[in-house]
N, C-alpha and C positions, 0 to 999 in steps of 0.2 A: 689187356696188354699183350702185343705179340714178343713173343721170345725168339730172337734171330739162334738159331747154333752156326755154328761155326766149328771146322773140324779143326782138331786137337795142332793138326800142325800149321795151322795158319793163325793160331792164337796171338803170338808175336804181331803176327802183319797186322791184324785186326786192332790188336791193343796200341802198334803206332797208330794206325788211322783213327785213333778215337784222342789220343795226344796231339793229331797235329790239325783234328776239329775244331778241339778248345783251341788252339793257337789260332785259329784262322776265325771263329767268333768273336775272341777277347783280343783281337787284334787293335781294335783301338782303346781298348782298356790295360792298360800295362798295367798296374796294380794286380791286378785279378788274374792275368798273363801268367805276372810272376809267381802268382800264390802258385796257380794250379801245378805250373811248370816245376816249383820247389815240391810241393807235397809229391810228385809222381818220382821226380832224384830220391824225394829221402824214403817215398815206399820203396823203389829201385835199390836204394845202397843198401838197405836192412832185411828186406825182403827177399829179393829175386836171387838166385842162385845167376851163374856167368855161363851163357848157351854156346854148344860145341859149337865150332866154325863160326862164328861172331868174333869182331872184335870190337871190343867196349873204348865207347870214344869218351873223350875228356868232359865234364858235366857241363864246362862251362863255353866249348864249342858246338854242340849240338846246333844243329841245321835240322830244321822240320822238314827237306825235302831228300837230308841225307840219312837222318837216323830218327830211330823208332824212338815208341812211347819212354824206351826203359836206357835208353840212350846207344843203340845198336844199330850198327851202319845198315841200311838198304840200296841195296841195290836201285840202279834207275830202271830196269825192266819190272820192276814191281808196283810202280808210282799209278799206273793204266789201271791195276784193280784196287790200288788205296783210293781215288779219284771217286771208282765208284763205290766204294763202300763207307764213303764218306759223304756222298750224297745220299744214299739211303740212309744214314745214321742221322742225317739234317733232315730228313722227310718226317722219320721218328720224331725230333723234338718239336717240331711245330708241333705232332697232332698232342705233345703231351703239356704244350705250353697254354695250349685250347682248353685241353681239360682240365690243368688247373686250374685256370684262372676261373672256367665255369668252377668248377668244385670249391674253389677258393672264395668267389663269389658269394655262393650260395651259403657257407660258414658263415661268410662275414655278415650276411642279412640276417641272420640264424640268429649272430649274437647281439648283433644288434634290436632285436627282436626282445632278447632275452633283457638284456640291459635297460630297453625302455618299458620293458614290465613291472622291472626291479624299481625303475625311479617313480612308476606311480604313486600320490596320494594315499597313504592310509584312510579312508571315505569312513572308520567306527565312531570317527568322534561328531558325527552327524548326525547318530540314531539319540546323539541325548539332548539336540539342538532345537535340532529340525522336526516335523513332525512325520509321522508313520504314515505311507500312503503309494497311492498309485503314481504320481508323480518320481519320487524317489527310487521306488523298486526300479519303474520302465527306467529312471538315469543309468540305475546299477546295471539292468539287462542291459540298457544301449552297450554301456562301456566295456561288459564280458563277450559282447557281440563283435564289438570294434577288435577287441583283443586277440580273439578267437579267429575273424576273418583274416585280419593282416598274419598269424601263424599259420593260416591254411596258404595263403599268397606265398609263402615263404617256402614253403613245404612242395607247394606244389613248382612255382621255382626251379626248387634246387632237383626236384626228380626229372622235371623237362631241361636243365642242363646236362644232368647226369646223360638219361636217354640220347637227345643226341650228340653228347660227345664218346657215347659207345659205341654208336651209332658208323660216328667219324672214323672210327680208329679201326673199323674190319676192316680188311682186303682192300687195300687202296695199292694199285699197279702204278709205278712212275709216272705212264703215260697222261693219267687223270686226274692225278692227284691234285694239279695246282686248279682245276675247274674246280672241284668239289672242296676242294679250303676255302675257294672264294664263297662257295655257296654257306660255306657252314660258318664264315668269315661272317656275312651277312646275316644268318640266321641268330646267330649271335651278340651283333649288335641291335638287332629289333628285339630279342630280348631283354637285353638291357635295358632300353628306352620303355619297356614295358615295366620292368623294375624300377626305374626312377621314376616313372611317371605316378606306381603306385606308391612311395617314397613319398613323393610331394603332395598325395591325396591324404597319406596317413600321418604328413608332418603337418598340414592343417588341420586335422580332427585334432593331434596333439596337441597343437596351441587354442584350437577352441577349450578342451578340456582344462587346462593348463590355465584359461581364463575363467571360464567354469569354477572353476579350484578354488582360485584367489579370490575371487568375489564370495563365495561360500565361505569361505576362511573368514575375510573379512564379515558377514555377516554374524558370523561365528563369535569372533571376537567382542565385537559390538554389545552382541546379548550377552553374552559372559559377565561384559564390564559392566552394564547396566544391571545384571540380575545381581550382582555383589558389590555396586554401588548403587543404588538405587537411590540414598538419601544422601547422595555426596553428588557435587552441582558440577555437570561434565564440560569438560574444558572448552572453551570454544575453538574453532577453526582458525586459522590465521585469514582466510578469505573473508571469514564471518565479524570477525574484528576491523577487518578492512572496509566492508559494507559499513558497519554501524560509524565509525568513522565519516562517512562519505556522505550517510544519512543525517548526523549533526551537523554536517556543513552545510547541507542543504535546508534546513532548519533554521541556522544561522543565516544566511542568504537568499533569502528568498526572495527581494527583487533587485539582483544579481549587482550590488553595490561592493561586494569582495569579493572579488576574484580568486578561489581557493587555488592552487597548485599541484593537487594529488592527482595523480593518475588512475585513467578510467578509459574504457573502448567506449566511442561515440560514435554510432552507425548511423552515414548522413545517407541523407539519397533522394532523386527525385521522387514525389508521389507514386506507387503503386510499382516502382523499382524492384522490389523484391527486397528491403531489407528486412521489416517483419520477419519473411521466410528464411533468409539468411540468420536470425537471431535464432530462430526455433529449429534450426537444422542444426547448429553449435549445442544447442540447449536441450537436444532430440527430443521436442516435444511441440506440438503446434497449441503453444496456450495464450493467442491472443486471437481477436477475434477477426471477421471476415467481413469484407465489403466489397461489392461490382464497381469500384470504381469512384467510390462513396470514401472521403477520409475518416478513418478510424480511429488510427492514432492520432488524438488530439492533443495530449501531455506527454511529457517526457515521463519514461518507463526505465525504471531502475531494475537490472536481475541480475541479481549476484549468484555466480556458479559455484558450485562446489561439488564434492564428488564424496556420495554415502551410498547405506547399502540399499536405500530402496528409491523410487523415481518417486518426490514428493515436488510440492510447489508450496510457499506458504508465503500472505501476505505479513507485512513488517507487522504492520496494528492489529494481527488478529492473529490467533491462535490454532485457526483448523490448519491443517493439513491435506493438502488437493493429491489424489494418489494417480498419478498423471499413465499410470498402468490401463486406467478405468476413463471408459468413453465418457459414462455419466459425470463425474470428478472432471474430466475436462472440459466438458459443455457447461456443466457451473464454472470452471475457475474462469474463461472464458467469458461467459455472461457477467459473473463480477467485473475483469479489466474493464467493459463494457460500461457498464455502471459508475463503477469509480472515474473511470472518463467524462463521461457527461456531468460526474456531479462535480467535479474540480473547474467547470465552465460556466462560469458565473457571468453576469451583468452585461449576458448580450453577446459573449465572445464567442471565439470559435476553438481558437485553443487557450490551454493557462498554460503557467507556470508550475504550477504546483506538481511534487511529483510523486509519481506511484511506485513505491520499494515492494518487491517482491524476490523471492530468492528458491534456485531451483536448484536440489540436489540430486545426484543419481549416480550410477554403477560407471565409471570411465568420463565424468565430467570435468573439462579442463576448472580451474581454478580462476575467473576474471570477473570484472564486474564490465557491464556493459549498460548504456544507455541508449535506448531507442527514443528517437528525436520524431516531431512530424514531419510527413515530406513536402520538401518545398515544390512549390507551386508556383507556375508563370499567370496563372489565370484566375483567379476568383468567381464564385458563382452566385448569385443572387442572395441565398440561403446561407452567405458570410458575412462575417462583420466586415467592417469596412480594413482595418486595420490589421486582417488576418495574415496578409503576404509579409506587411514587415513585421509582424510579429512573428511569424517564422523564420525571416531571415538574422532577427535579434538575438532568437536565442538559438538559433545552430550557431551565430558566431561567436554566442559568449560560450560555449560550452567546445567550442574547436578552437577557441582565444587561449585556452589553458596548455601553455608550454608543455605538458608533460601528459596532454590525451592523446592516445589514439585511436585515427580519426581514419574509420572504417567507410573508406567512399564508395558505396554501392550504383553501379552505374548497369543500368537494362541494356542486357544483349540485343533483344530484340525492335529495340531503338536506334534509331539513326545519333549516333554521338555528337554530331551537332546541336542537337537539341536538348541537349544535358544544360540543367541547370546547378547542379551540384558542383562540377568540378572547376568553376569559377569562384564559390566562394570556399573550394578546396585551396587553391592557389594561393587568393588572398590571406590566406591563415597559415599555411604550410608553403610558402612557394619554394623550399628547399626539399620538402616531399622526404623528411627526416621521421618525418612520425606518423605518415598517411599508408594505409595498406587499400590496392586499388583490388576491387573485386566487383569479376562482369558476370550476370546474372543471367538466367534463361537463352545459356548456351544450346539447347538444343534448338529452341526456336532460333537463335541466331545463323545457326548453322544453314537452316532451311531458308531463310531470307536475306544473309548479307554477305559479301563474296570474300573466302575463306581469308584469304591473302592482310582483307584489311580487319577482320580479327584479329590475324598474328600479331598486327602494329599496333593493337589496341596493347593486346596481352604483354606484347612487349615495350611498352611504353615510349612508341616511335609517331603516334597517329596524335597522343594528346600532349600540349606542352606542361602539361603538368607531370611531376615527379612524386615519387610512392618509393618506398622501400623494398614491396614488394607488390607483384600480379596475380591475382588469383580467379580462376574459373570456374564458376560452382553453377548446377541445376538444382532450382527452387521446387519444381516440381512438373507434373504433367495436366497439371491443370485442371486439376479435379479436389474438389473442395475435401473430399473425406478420403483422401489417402495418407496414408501415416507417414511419422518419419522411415520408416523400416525401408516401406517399400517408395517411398523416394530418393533414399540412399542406393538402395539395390539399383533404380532407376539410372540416376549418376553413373554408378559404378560400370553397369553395361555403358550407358555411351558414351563415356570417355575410354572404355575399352574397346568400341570399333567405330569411333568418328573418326571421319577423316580430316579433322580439324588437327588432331593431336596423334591419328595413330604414323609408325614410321617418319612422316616428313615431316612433324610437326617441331615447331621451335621452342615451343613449351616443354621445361621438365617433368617430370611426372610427381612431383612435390609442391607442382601450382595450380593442378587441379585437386577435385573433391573437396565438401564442406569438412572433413576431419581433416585434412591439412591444412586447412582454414585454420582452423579452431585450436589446432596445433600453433602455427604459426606466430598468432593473435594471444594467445595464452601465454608465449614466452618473452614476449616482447612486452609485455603486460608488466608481467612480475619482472624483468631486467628493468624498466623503468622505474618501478617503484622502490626497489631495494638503492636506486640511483639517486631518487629526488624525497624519499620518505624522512631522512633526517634533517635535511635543510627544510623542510614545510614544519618540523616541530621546532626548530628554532626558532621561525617566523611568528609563531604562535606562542614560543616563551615570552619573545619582547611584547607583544599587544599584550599579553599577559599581565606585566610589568607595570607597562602605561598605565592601566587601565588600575591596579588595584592600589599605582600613585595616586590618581586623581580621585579615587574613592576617597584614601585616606584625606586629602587636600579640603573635599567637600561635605561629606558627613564622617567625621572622625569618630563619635561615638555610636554608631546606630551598623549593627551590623549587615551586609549584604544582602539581600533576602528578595528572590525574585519573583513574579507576581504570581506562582500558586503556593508560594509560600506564604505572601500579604492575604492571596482570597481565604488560605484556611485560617489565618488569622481573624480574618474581616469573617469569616463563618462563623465561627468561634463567638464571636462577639454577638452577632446579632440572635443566635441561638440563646444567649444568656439572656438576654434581652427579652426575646420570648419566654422565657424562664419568669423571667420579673412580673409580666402579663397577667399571670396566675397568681400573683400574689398581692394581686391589688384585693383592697378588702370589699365586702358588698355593699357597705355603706358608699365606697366613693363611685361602686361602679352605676348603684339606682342614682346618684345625684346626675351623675353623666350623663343616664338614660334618660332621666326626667328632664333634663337641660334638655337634650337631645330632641326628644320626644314633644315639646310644648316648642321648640323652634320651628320642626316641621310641621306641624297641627296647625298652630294659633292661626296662620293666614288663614285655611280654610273655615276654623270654628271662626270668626269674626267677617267673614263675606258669605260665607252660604248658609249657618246658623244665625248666628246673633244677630245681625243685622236684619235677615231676614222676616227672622222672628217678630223683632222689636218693630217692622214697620206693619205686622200680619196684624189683625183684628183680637186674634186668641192667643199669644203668647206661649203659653205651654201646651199648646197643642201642634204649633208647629215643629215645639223643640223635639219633643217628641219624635215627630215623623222623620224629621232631619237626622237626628241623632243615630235613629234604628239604621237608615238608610246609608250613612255614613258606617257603620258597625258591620254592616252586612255588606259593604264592597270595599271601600277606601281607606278603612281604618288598620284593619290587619297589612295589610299590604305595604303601609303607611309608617307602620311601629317596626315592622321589620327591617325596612329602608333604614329609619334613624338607629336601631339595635348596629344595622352592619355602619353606620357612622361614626358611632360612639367606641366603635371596636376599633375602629383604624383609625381614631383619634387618637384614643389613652395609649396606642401602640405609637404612635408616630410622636406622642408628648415622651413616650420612654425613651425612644433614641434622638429625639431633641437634648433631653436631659443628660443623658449619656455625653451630650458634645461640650459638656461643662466640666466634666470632669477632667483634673490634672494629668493622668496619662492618656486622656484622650488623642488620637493620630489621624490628624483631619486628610490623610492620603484614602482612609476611607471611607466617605465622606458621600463621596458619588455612586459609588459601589450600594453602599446600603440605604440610600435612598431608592439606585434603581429596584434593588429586591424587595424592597416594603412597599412601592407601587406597581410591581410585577404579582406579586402576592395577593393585596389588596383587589387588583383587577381579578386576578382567577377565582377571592374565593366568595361563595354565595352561600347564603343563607340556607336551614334546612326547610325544605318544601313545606312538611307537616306542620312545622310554627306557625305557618299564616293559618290555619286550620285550626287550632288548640287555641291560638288567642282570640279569632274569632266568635268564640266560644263565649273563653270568661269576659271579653267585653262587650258580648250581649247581656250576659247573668248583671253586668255590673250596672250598666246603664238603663237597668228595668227597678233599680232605686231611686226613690224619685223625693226621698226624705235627707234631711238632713239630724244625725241621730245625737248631738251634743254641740256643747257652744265653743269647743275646743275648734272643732271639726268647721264651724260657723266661721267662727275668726281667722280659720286659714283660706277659708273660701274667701273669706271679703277680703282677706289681703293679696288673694292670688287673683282677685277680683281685679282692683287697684293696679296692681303693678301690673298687669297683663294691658291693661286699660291705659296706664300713661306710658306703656311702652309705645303702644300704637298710637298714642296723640303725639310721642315725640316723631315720631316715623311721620304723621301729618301733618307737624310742625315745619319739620323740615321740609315737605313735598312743600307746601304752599312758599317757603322762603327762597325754593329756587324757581317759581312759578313767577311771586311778586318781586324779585329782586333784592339785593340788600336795604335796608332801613336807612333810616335818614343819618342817624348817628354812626354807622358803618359807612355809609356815604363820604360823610364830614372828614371822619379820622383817617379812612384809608382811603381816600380819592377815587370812591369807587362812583358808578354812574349806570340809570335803569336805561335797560334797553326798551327800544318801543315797545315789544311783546310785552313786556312784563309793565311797563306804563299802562298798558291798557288792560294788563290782568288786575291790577289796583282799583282801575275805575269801576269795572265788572264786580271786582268785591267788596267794593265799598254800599253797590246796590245793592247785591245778595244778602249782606252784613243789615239793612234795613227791610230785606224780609223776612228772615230770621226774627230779628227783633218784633215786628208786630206778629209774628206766630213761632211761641216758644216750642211748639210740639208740631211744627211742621213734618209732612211726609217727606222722605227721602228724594222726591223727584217733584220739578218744577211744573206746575200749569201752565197751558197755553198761556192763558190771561197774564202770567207773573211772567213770561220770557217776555212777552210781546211789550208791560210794561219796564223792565228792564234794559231791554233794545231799546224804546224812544225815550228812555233819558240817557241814557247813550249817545244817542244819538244830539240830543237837547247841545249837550257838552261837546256834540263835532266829534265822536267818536263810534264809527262805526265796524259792528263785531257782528257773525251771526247769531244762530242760533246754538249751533256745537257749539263755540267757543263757551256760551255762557255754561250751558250744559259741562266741555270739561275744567270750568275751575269752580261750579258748584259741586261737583263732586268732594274735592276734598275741605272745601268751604261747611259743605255740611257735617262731612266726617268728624269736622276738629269738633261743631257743636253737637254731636250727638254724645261722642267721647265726653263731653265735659258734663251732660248732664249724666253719663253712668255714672261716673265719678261720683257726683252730687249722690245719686242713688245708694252707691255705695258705701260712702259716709253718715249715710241717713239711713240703713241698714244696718250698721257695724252695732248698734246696739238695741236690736231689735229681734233679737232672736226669740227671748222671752214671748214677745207677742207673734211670732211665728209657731212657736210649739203648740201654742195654746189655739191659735188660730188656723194655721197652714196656710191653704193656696189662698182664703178671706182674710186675710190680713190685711191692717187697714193700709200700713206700709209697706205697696210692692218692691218685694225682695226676688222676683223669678230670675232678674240677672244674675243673683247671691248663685239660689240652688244652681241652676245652668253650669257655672262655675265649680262650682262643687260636684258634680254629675261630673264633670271634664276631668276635674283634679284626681279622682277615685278612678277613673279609667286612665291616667296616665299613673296613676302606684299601682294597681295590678298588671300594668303593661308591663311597666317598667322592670318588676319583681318579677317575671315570668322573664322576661328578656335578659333578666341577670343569670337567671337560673341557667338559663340557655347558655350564655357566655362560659360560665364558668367548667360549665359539663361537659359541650361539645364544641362550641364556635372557637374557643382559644385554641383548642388541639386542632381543629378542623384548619385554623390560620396555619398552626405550625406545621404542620404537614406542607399546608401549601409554601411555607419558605424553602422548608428542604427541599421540596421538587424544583424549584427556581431556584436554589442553591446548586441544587444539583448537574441542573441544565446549564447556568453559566458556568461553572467548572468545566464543563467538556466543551464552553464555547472561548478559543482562543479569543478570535476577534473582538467578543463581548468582554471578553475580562482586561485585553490591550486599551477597549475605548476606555474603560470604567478605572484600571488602575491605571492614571499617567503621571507624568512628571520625571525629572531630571533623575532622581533616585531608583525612581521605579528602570527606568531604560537602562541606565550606568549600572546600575545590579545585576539587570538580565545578561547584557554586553558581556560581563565582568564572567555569569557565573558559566555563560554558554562555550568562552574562551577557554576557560580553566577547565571544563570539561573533555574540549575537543582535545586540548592539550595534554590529558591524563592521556585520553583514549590512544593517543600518537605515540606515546612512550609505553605504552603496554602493548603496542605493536611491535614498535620498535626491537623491547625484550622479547618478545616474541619471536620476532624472525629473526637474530641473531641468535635465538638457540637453537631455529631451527639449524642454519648455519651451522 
């Protein structure tokens, strides 16, 4: 500071001309005029003594160019040195109005420095969270770094204003002075501009920080709650409640027969438009998959946003968690959407219906639920169904048909807008453009290909006749398959910071470009819609409510509602018991079964490749022999296992036969359990080694060639007999439908022979007299006896070949061979005595007898080994196989829709999927009115 003196007798002059300063400063400030003018009267009246040769004028007439500071008259030859000394005492206050304001400046950064130190984060409550590490430290260095430089900024500052306003204030001559203000005028405010520019560099480090913070806090929190609730079930989100919501209506609707009402973003757009990318820039994360041009998105894609502390993705039906941080984790969640897409495309098509719920949470994610649709398409390519185009046009209009979606119309920059195919059937559905948000895509390409001008009219909805709410301008990317969202944000962000589409002369505001004003945007109009139409939709759903659990009562009044995975664990239930019972059949009924079983499947073969055989061979028990071993050593085992797995899925199929008798029986399941007892029966097989172990004992057995008592006699000749007129009745009946009805069938029921069977009569009336002159005829006719047989045939005007006679001697002989076992057998039946005594020379051949009995001992060792097997492994081996066909239709809707139907079954489901959706609406409902 310079000190002017002033000598002792000019003090007066000096001190007016600093009174008539202030008058001539605060000249257009009269308040401030007055103050100063008053303070300087009443130091004057209290203070100042009254100067020789003065005379003191009245306070309230004072003239600033008649009288001084202290109200003393001046002469007018004094005014020439007040003038200057009054511009010098103005040259002074500039340079000090400089330096304060530097010096005042440089305070006020100081404390505001100070201040924003004061307001940081307490960061201790993070060492008991988070964990110990280099990540952490280098945060804390960063932010003593950040703190430490802007206090050096500050610092250094306030000493480069000090410097030059000391600088200022030397030896400045009248003549210079107003050059060098201007310069230091200048200097001054580039300082400044250097101070606020580092201002607005240290007020974004503090809002990154500041978001740093909260998301930290937030992560904070979260583990807190969890580590001290752990076993307490944490609340759900309101968007999360909204999703599941949205989820049973889709559910309920699935070929789009109700029309639900809830609100949801539906991002339409042509094929390869960029909505995909537009979803995944909202959702910051690229988790669906890629194609050249290839459609990808085949099904509608459900992703509900929400905002938590870490970037996860996770599908509705499954429980991982995709950590969308991690390349790997995105190239699976990716390859899943992948998957789940093709496998929802069933029976030829291109796209389905069916839809895929998925839900992405992370650090600043708006709150919405969005559905990505396929893009439509003007053109079809060989590799579609035929049906594919209206099948996309069906369901973008059933899902932009709902009053209360909004309908996110993604239209390519980079496209000629004539050739949009979206904003047509945009119009159709929205043509008041109340609920459509219109958003142009791969604005940077646009930029370089279409002339600015007719962007502007796009963006400002002057080019299309369609209406939107709102315009919005987003870049999708640069066109490189593996760059992140990060840096296709960053991307955006420069070139809407220097295109000359939007920079200066652009007509767009700067809240209708970037994907986060997007998403912002879309987000809010989201939830305004829903808080608007969320209680008139659960109305909707009280009355079908209503309806529906009338007509229940109306139709099944006693039988409670019960929808069909509640009937199939019913219907499990039941037939599990069933298998239960299996096991408790006794051994006595299961060998009768086997032995039934076991001589059903055999007999044909022992009576055409044995016994017959035999009986027409030279040596009788030498062929039985050979046959027998031979049959034991390939056919037999094989054979008995066959009938074991018969007998098994008999007496089971006789159990839930039996079951259908009983009084609380409920023939709704009816269908159900016959498919799983022939789905079971198919899968299950026998154990390998049985054919191997019985091969065994029914070699051992059939190498006894004795019959050891008459007990053992008498069941052979009866099993003789009865085996024996089973198969005459089986020959009986072949020749009755060969010869025709008989005469007395004829008579009573007006029946009449056809010619075939006329001439099969004549044929066996001959054969019938060769027989007769040879009672022990061989099996097969001679030349001589065909040729005699043909010309009396022929005698009679009936002409037949040679096969012909050949096939109705077949069973012509069979009846007579049958009836002399028979005979045999009767004439055996008490002859065992002379067997014991004689054996194979006995005078009455009995080798039919043993043969029989040789048969019957391997059908009770078969049979008893084949129980054994049931009992021990094959029952459980079955039941196993039901639970896994249990099991498998459980998880298969379709299969459980075909198998449980009926009026009860559907009016149940209706009734219970209603009452559900309807819960889930009112516990929204309370939901978002608390949040409120």
């Amino acid at each position: 500071m310079i000190r002017v003196t002033i000598k002792k007798t000019h003090r007066d002059a000096a001190q007016r001309a600093t009174y008539l300063c202030t008058k001539i400063i605060c000249s257009n400030h009269s308040t401030l005029c007055n103050k100063a003018v008053g303070n300087n009267r009443h130091q004057y009246d209290e203070s100042r003594p009254q100067s020789q040769g003065h005379q003191r004028a009245p306070l309230d007439l004072l003239n600033p160019q008649q009288y001084g500071r202290y109200g003393w008259y001046v002469p007018p030859s004094r005014n020439i040195g007040m003038l200057v000394v009054r511009i010098f005492r103005g040259a002074l206050k500039l340079r000090y109005i400089v330096l304060g304001g530097a010096i005042g400046g440089g305070v006020s950064l100081s404390k505001k420095y100070e201040e924003w130190k004061d307001g940081l984060p307490d960061m201790k409550w993070l060492e008991d969270v988070l964990p110990q590490g280099d990540k952490w430290s280098s945060f804390s260095k960063k932010l003593m770094e950040v703190g430490g430089a802007m206090k050096d900024v500050v610092q250094i500052a306030k000493d480069d204003i000090k410097a030059k306003a000391s600088v200022s204030a030397l030896g400045l001559s009248n003549d210079d002075s107003r050059k060098k203000y201007e310069t230091l005028q200048s200097q001054v405010e580039t300082l400044q501009t250097e101070i606020m520019n580092v201002q607005i560099k240290y007020q974004k480090e503090l809002e990154k920080m500041e978001r740093e913070n909260r998301e930290l806090r937030q992560q904070y929190l979260i583990l807190k709650t969890n580590k001290k609730t752990t076993a307490k079930k944490i609340k759900k989100s309101l968007i999360d409640m909204y999703s599941e919501v949205l989820d049973e209506l889709s559910g309920y609707d699935t070929s789009y027969s109700m029309a639900d009402h809830l609100p949801r973003v539906v991002v339409v757009g042509d094929q390869s438009s960029g909505k995909t990318s537009v979803l995944e820039s909202i959702a910051k994360a690229r988790i669906f998959p890629r194609g050249s041009g290839e459609m990808m998105t085949r099904a509608p894609v459900k992703v509900t946003l929400a905002e938590g502390p870490y970037h996860i993705a996770q599908f509705r039906d499954s429980d991982r968690e995709y950590d969308l941080n991690k390349e790997s984790d995105l190239a699976e969640l990716r390859r899943e959407v992948e998957l789940r897409m093709r496998a929802s495309v069933r029976g030829g098509k291109t796209v389905s219906n069916e839809i895929i719920s998925m839900s992405v949470k992370g650090p600043g994610l708006k709150r919405m639920v969005l559905v990505d649709l396929p893009g439509i398409i003007s053109t079809m390519t060989v590799d579609m169904a035929a049906d594919t185009k209206d099948s996309i046009h069906q369901m973008t209009k059933h899902y932009m048909s709902n009053p209360n979606a909004i309908i996110l119309c993604i239209q390519d920059g980079s496209v000629d807008a004539e050739r949009s195919n979206v904003t047509d059937l945009v119009m159709q559905c929205d043509p008041l453009g109340r609920r459509t948000i219109f958003v142009l895509t791969k604005v940077d390409l646009a930029e370089e290909l279409a002339d600015p001008e007719r962007i502007r009219k796009i963006l400002s909805g002057k080019l299309f006749p369609m209406k939107a709410l709102g315009y919005y301008a987003v870049v999708t990317g640069r066109g490189r398959k593996d760059d992140s969202i990060e840096a296709i944000r960053q991307y955006e962000e420069d070139f809407f910071k220097n295109s000359k589409l939007f920079h200066r002369r652009g007509v767009i505001m700067p809240h209708q470009v970037t994907s986060r004003n997007l998403s912002l945007a879309v987000s809010d109009r989201f939830w305004k819609m829903v808080r608007e139409t969320i209680e008139q939709q659960a109305d909707a759903f009280k009355a079908t409510r209503f309806n529906l659990e009338t007509e229940w009562k109306n139709n099944f009044p006693r039988l409670r509602e019960s929808g069909r995975d509640e009937l199939f664990d019913k219907a499990k239930g039941e037939i599990l018991d069933e298998v239960v019972t299996l096991s408790q059949i006794s051994s006595k009924k299961w060998e009768e079964a086997l032995t039934e079983k076991l001589w059903d499947k055999l007999s044909n073969y022992v009576f055409e490749n044995i016994y017959l055989p035999a009986a027409q061979s030279d040596s009788f028990n030498t062929m039985v022999d050979i046959k027998l071993r031979q049959w034991a050593e390939q056919a037999l085992p094989a054979k008995s296992v066959e009938a074991g797995w018969e007998a098994l899925h008999n007496e089971f199929v006789n159990l839930i036969e039996k079951a259908k008798k009983s009084p609380d029986h409920d023939d709704i399941f009816d269908n159900l359990k016959a498919a799983v007892v022939d789905e079971a029966i198919r899968r299950h097989s026998w154990e390998d080694k049985a054919i191997d172990m019985l091969r065994v004992i029914q070699l051992n057995t059939l190498e006894d060639r004795f019959v050891h008592d008459k007990s053992e006699w008498d069941q052979a000749v009866k099993f003789l007999e009865t085996s024996v007129k089973t198969k005459l009745a089986q020959t009986e009946e072949t020749l009755n439908e060969m010869m025709g009805p008989g005469q007395f069938t004829r008579i009573t029921q007006w029946k009449y022979l056809t010619e075939d069977q006329a001439k099969r009569r004549h044929v066996k009336t001959e054969l019938d007299k060769v027989l007769k002159n040879d009672d022990k005829h061989l099996p097969t006719l001679t030349y001589d006896e065909l040729t005699t047989v043909r010309k009396n045939l022929q005698r009679d005007g009936i002409e037949v070949d040679t096969d012909y006679i050949r096939q109705t001697w077949f069973p012509v002989y069979r009846r007579h061979f049958l009836k002399q076992a028979l005979h045999r057998a009767n004439d055996c039946r008490k002859a065992y005595y002379l067997y014991s005594q004689q054996g194979a020379e006995c005078e009455i051949s009995c080798s039919d007898v043993v043969l029989f009995w040789r048969i019957q001992q391997v059908i009770k060792v078969t049979s008893n080994a084949l129980r054994q097997q049931v009992i021990n492994r094959e029952a459980r081996r079955l039941d196993k196989e039901i639970k896994d066909v249990l099991d498998e239709f459980s998880e298969d809707e379709e299969k459980k829709a075909q198998l449980l139907t009926g009026k009860r079954v559907t009016l149940a489901e209706e009734l219970i999927k209603v009452r559900h959706i309807q819960e889930k609406l009112e516990e929204f409902i309370n939901a978002l009115n608390q949040e409120k």
